[in-house]
C-alpha positions in Angstrom: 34.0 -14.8 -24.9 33.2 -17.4 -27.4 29.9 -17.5 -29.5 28.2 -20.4 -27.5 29.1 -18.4 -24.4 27.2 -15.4 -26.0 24.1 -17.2 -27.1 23.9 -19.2 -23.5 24.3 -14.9 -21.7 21.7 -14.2 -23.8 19.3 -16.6 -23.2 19.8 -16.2 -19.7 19.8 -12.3 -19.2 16.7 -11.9 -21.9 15.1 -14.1 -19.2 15.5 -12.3 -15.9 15.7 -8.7 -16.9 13.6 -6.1 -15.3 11.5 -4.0 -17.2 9.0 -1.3 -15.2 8.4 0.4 -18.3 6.3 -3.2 -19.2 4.5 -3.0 -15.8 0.5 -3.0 -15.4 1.2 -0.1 -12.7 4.1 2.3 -11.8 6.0 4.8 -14.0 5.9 4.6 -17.5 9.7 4.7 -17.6 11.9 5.0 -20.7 15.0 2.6 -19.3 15.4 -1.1 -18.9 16.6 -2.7 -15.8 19.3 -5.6 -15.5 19.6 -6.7 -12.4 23.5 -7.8 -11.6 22.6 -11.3 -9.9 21.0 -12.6 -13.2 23.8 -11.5 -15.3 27.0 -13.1 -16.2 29.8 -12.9 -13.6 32.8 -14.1 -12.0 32.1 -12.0 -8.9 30.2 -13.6 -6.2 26.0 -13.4 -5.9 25.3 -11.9 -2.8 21.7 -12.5 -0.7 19.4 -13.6 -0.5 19.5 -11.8 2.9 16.7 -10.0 5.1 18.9 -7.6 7.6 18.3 -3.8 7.8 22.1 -3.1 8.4 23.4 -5.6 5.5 23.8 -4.5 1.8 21.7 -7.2 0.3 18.5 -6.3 2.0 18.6 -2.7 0.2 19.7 -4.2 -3.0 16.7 -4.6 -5.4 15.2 -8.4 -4.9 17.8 -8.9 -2.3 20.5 -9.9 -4.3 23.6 -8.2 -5.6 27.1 -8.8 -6.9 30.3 -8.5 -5.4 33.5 -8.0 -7.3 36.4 -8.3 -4.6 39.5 -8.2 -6.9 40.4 -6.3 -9.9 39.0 -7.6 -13.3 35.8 -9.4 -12.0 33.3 -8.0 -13.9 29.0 -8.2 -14.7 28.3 -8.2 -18.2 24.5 -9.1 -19.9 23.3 -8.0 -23.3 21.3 -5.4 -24.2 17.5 -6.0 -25.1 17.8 -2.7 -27.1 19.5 0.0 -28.6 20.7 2.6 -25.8 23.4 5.4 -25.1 23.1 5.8 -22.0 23.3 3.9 -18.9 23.0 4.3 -14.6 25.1 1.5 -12.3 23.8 1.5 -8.9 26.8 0.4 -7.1 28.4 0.5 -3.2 31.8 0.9 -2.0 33.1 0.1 1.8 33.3 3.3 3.9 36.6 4.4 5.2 37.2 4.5 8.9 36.5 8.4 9.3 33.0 8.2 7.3 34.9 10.5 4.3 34.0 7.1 1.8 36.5 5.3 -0.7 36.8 5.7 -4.1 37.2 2.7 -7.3 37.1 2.8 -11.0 35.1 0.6 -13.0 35.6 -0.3 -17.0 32.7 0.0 -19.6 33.4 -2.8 -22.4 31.2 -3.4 -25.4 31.6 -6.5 -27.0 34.8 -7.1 -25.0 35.9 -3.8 -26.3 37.3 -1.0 -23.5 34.8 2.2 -24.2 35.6 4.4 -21.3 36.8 4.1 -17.4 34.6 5.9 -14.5 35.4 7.2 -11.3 33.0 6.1 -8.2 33.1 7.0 -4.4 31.0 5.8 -1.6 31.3 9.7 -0.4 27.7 9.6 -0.5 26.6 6.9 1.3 26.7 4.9 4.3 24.9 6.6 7.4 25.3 5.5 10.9 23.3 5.1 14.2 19.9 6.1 14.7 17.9 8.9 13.1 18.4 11.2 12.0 22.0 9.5 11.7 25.5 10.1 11.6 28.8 9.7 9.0 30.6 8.4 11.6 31.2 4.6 11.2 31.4 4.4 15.3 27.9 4.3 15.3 27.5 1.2 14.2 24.2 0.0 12.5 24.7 0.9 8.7 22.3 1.8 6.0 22.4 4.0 2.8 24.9 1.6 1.2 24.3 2.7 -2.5 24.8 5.1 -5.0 24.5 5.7 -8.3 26.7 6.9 -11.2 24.7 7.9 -14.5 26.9 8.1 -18.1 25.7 9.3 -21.2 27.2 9.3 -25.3 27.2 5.6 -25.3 26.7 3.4 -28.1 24.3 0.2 -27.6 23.2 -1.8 -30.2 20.3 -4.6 -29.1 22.3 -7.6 -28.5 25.7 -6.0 -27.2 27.3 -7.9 -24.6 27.9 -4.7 -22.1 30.4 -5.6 -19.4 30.8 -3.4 -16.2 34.8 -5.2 -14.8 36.3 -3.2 -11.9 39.5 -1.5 -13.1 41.4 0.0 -10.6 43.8 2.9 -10.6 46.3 4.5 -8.9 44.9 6.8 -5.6 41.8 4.0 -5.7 41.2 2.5 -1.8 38.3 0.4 -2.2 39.1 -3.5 -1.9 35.4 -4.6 -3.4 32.8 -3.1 -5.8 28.9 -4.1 -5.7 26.9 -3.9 -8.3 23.2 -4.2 -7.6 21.7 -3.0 -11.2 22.3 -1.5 -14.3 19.6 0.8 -16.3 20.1 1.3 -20.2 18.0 4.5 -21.4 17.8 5.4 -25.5 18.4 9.1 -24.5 16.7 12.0 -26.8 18.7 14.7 -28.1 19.1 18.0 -26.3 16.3 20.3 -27.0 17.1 23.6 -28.5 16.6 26.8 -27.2 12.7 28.0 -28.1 11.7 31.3 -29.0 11.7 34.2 -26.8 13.5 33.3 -24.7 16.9 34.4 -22.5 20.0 31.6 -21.7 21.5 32.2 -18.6 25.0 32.0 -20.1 24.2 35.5 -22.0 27.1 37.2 -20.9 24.9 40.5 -20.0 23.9 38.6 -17.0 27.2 37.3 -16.0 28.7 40.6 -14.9 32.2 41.6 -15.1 33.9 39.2 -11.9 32.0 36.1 -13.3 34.1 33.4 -11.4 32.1 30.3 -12.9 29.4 30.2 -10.1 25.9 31.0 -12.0 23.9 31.7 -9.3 23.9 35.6 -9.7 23.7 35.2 -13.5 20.5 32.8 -12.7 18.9 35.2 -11.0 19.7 38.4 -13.5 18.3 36.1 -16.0 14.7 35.2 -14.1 14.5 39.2 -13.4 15.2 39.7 -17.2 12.7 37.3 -18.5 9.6 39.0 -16.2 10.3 42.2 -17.1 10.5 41.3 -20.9 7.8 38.5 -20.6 10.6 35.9 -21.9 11.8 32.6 -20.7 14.5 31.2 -19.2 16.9 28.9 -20.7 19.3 26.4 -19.3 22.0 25.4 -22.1 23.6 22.3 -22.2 26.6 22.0 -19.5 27.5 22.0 -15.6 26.6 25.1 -13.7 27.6 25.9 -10.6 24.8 27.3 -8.0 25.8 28.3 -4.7 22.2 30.1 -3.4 18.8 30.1 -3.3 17.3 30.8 -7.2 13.8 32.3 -6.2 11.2 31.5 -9.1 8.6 34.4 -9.1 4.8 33.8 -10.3 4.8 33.6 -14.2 8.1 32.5 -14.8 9.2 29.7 -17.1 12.9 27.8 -16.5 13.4 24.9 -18.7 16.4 23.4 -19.9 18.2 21.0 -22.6 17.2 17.8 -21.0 17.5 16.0 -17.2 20.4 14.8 -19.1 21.9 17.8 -20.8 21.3 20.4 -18.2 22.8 20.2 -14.8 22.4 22.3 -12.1 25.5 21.6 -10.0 26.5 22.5 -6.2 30.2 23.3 -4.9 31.3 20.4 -2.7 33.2 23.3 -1.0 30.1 24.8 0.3 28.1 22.7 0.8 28.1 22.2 4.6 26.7 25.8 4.6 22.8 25.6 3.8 22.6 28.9 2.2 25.0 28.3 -0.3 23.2 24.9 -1.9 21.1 24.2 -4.8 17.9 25.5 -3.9 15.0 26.1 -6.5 12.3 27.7 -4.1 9.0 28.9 -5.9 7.6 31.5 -4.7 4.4 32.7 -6.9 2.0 31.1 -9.2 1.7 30.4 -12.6 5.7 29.0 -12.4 6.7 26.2 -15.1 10.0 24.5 -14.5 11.4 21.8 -16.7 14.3 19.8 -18.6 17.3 19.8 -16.6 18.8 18.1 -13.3 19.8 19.1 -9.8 23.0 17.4 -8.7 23.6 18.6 -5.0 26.5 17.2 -2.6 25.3 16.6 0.6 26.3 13.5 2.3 24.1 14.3 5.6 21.2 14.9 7.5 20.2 17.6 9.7 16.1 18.1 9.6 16.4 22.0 11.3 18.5 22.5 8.3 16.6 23.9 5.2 16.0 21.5 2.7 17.6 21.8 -0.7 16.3 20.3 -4.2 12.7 22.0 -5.4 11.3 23.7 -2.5 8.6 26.7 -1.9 5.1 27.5 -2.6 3.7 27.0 -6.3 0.4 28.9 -5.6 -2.1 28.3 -8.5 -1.3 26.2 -11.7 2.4 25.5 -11.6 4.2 22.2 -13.5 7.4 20.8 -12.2 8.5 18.5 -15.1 11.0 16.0 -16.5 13.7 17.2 -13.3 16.3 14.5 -12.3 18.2 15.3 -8.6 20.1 13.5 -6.6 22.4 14.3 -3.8 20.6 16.6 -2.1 18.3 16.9 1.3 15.0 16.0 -0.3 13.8 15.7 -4.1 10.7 18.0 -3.9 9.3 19.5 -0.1 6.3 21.3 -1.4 3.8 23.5 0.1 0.9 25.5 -0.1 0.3 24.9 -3.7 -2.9 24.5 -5.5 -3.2 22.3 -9.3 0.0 22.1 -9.0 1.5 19.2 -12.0 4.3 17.1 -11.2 5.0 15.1 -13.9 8.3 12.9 -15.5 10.5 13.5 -12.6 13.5 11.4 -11.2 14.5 11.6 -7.4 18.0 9.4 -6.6 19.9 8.9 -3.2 18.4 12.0 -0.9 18.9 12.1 2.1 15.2 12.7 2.7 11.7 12.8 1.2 11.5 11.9 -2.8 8.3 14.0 -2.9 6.3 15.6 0.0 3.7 17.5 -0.5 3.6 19.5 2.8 1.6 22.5 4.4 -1.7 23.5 2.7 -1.4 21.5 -0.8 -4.3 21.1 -2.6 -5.7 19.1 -6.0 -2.5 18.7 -6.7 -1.0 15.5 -8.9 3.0 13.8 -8.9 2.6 11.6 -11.7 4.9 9.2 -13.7 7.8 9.9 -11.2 10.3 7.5 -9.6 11.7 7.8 -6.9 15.0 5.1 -5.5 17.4 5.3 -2.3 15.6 7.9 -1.1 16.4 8.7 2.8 12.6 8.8 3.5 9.1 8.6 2.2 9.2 8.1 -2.1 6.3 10.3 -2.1 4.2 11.5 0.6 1.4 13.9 1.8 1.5 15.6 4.9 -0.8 18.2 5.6 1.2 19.9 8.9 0.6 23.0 10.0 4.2 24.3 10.9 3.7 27.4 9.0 0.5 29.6 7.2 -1.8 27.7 5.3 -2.7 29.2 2.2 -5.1 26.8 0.9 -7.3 23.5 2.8 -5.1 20.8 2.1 -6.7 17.6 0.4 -7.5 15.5 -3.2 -4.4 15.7 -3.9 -3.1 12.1 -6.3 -0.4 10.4 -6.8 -0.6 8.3 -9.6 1.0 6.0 -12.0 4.5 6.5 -10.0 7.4 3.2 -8.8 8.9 3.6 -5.8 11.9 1.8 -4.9 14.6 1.0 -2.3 14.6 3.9 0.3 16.8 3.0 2.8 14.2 4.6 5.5 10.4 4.9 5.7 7.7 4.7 2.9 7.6 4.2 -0.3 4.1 5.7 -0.7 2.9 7.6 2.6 -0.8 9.6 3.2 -0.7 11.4 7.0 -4.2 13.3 6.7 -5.9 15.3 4.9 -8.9 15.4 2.4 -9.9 12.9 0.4 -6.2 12.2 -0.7 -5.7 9.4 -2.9 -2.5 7.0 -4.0 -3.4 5.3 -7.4 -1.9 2.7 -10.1 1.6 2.9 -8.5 4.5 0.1 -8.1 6.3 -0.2 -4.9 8.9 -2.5 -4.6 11.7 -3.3 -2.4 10.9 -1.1 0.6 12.9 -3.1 2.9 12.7 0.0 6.1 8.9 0.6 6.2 5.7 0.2 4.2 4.8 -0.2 0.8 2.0 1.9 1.4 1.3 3.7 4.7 -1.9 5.3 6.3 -0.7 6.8 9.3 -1.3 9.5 11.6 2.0 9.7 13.2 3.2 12.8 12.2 1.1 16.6 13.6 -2.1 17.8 11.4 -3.2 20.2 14.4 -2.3 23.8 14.7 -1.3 24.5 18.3 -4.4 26.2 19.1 -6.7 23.6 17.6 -8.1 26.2 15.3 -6.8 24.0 12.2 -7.5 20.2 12.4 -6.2 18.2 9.1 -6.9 15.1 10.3 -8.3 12.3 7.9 -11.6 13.0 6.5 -13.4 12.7 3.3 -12.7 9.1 1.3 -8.8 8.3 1.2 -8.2 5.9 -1.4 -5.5 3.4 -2.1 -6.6 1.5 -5.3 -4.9 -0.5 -7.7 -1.6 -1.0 -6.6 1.2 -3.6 -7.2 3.7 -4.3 -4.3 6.6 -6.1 -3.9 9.1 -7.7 -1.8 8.3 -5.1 1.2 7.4 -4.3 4.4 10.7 -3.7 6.5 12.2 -3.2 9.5 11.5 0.4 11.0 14.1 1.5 13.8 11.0 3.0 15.4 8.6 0.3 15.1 10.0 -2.8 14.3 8.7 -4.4 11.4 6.1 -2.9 9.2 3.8 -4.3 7.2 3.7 -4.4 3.1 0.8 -1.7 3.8 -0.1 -0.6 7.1 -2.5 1.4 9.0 -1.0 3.5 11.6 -3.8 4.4 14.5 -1.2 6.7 16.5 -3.1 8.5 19.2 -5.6 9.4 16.3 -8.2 7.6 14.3 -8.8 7.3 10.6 -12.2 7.1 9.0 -13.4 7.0 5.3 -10.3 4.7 3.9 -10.7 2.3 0.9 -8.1 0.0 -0.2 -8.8 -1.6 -3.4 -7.4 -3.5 -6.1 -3.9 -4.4 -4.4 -1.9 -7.2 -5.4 0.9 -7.9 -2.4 3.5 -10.4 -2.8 6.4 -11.4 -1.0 6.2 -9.2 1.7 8.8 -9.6 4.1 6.7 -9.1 7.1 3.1 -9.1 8.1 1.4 -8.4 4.0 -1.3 -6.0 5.6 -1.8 -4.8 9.4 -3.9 -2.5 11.8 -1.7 -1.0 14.2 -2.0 1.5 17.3 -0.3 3.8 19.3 -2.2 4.9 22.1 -1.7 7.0 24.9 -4.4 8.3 28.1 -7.0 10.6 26.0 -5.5 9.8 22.5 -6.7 5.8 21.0 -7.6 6.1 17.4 -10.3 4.2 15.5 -10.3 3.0 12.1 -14.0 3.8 11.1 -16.2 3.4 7.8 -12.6 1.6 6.0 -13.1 -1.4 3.7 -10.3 -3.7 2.0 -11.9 -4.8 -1.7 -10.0 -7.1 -4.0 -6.8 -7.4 -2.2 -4.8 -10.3 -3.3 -2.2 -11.5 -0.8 0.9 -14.1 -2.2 3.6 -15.0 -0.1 4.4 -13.3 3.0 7.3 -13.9 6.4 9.7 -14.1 3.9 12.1 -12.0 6.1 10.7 -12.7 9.2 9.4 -15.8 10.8 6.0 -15.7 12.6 3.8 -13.4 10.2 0.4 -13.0 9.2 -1.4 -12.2 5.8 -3.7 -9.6 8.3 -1.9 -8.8 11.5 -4.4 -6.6 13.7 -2.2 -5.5 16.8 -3.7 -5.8 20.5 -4.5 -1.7 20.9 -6.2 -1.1 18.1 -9.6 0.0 18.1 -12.4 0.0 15.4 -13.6 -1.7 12.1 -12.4 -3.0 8.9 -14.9 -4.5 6.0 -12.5 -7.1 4.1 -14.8 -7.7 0.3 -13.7 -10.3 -2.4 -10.2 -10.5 -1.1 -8.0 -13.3 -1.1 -6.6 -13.1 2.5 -4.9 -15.9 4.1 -3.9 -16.2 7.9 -5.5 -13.4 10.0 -4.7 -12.6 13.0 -6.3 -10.4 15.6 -5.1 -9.8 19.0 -7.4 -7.0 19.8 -10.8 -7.3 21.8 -11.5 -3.8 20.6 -11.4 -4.1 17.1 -13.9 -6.3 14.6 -13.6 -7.4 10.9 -16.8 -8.0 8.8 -16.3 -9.9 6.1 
């Protein structure tokens, strides 16, 4: 590449990078995005395209590139010094569902650094939920994953090229590339004080085989009968169980990047033997290190691996990265509980839920993309003991991004919850945002009812480019209101600025059945600021209210164009 053609890259990529870190709302993230359609190619520019079952419609802004042969390549220049870097990429399938694999170069400066191994063993689901790997189902989704590489060097201005490179055993005929993230990566913490590694060979035992699970758990039993910590050194481990944290306990680690927490792809198929951090106690801290499971599947009667269990009272889940397994985070019965700094990519499920009995509890500055559900949502269900009434619980200042199912922010009931300063875009399966009351608050006897009540809140919000196509119920707005069988009363949205939706930009919809029609009661829409909407469907409104819903909505100092209303039952004062 010539100098001109350098300067004229420049220019361009400087121009059309993503930055969320820069956003009024969202995560404060420390990465920059570079999206692969703005940079500099000789692959082909996929999308625009608005279909749930092609790759462009889950590629951020609809767009990706395709490198078919070997060579084509992305390239852009960095904005800023980095030494680290995430491709979000997808391979084909293979015909039995087991995935392909490619290679892709890392130049700097037209300079070969290093080649890295991909698969598309992780993606691609088939049929309806909860889904299949087998590519006779038709209707695909879950086309992406990601590979993250550390102990680069990026200086601002570095021309980095990603060029597919393939090698012998490789069966992929193309390569997309839908984004790249550059990340100026700390180094690894050191060990603090008082506290016990779980390398320590005392806790290894004598058949030590390289699976850490036993000498995790010798460890956490060490460090609360001595009143130490636990340490997670740089380096892979292998966990093939459940690691039980007990009240009082602290786990940290060298870094999300540093310290990885690794299942056996062996194994995996059996739920016992996955990565599985379950709290079970209060006063539990947990920090600095990653969970990298290897499920490729979804079964929901199968436990759920990634952070699971009850936090009790004052707990802190912090600065965790996990991918690859059944859900980021499943929560429950929790109480102040902190989640803060945390990265879910490519479940299979939830990013965060915050399930059964959780209460004043915060996820804050957390991301969440390609989740197989809800980003982050609260569900107050009643399936087992409820420890604590569930509600005022926040999420706050988080981005969601790109799940290839549901939600990107989701509130099913409960007290006085509240979703706040947050960036959704890209949710090209459901909602933005989603009030619903879909999913069971009531205990079986009625004894326990965690409907909505109190003030829910949805305030100062950006979203863009959503409001998808659900398998369940066609296509969902960029935020929705759910009436299903149940009302809702005591919601606010505020402060929202909506653009591009694909669908309908804000609706009131209802499912009802004989003895179950929900209301929307005392709910008001304030400062909501509606730009562009139908972009991936024709025939849709800036307000869709849908013929069986019932109740009330007070619309104040919004800018809300096209409203339509097909029920008698329900009014709008404005």
């Amino acid at each position: 590449m010539n100098v001109r053609q350098k300067c004229i890259l420049v220019v361009l990529v400087l121009s059309k990078l993503t930055c969320f870190s820069q956003q009024k709302y969202g995560a404060n993230v420390p990465w920059m995005t570079y999206e692969a359609e703005s940079m500099h190619t000789n692959g082909i520019v996929l999308g625009l395209a608005y279909d749930p079952y092609k790759v462009e419609t889950e590629s951020s802004g609809q767009q990706c590139v395709k490198l078919g042969s070997n060579g084509q390549y992305v390239e852009f220049a960095a904005k800023s010094k980095a030494n680290s870097l995430v491709v979000r990429y997808s391979l084909p399938d293979s015909e039995d569902g087991n995935g392909t694999n490619s290679t892709f170069g890392i130049y700097i400066n037209g300079k070969f650094i290093r080649r890295c191994k991909i698969t598309s063993h992780y993606a691609w689901l088939y049929g309806k939920y909860p889904f299949t790997n087998n590519p006779d189902a038709g209707v695909p989704r879950h086309f992406y994953d990601e590979l993250r590489i550390k102990g680069m060097k990026i200086a601002k201005g570095d021309i980095v090229q990603i060029k597919r490179d393939d090698q012998k055993g490789d069966d992929s005929n193309y390569t997309i590339i839908d984004l790249v993230d550059l990340e100026n990566i700390a180094p690894p913490l050191q060990q603090p004080a008082n506290s016990l590694s779980i390398t320590d060979k005392s806790f290894l035992g004598s058949d030590f085989n390289g699976d850490y699970t036993v000498a995790f758990k010798n460890c956490i039993a060490k460090a609360i009968e001595t009143g130490k910590s636990v340490w997670i050194p740089v380096g892979e481990f292998k966990i093939t169980g459940d690691i039980i944290l007990p009240s009082n306990v602290t786990v940290q680690g060298a870094g999300m990047w540093y310290s990885q927490l690794v299942g056996d792809s062996a194994l995996y198929h059996n739920p016992n033997n996955r990565v599985r951090i379950k709290g079970s106690g209060s006063n539990i801290h947990i920090s600095d290190f990653a969970v990298i499971g290897k499920l490729n599947y979804r079964i929901d009667h199968e436990s759920s691996d990634g952070i699971v269990g009850s936090y009790g009272e004052n707990s802190t889940i912090s600065n965790l990265w996990i991918e690859h397994t059944k859900v980021g985070m499943w929560i429950e019965n929790s109480k102040n509980l902190k989640i803060t700094g945390c990265r879910m990519r490519n479940t299979m499920a939830d990013g965060i839920n915050f399930c059964v009995g959780m209460a004043q509890s915060t996820i804050k500055n957390c991301s969440a993309r390609g989740t197989g559900d809800d980003c982050f949502a609260i569900w107050p269900t009643v399936f087992m003991k409820q420890v604590y009434a569930p509600g005022h619980n926040l999420i706050i200042n988080c981005t969601g991004q790109l799940p290839y199912l549901a939600n990107g922010g989701a509130i099913y009931g409960g007290d006085s919850n509240v979703i706040k300063n947050c960036l959704f875009t890209d949710i090209s399966q459901g909602s933005a945002i989603l009030v619903s009351t879909t999913f069971p608050t009531e205990s079986k006897d009625k004894s326990i009812n965690n409907n909505f009540s109190g003030t829910t809140i949805v305030e100062d919000c950006d979203i863009k480019t959503s409001g998808g196509f659900d398998h369940d119920w066609d296509w969902r707005a960029a935020v929705e209101i759910c009436l299903d069988k149940r009302g809702i009363s005591g919601l606010e949205i505020k402060n929202l600025n909506i653009q591009n939706s694909l669908s309908n930009a804000l609706s009131v919809i209802a499912k009802n059945i004989d003895g179950g029609v929900g209301v929307l009661t005392n709910s008001t829409l304030e400062n909501v600021t509606i730009s562009n909407y139908g972009i991936g469907v024709k025939g849709k409104n800036g307000l869709f209210i849908s013929k069986g819903a019932h109740g009330n909505l007070t619309i104040i100092k919004s800018k809300i164009s096209d409203v339509k209303n097909e029920s008698a039952y329900f009014s709008l004062t404005q």
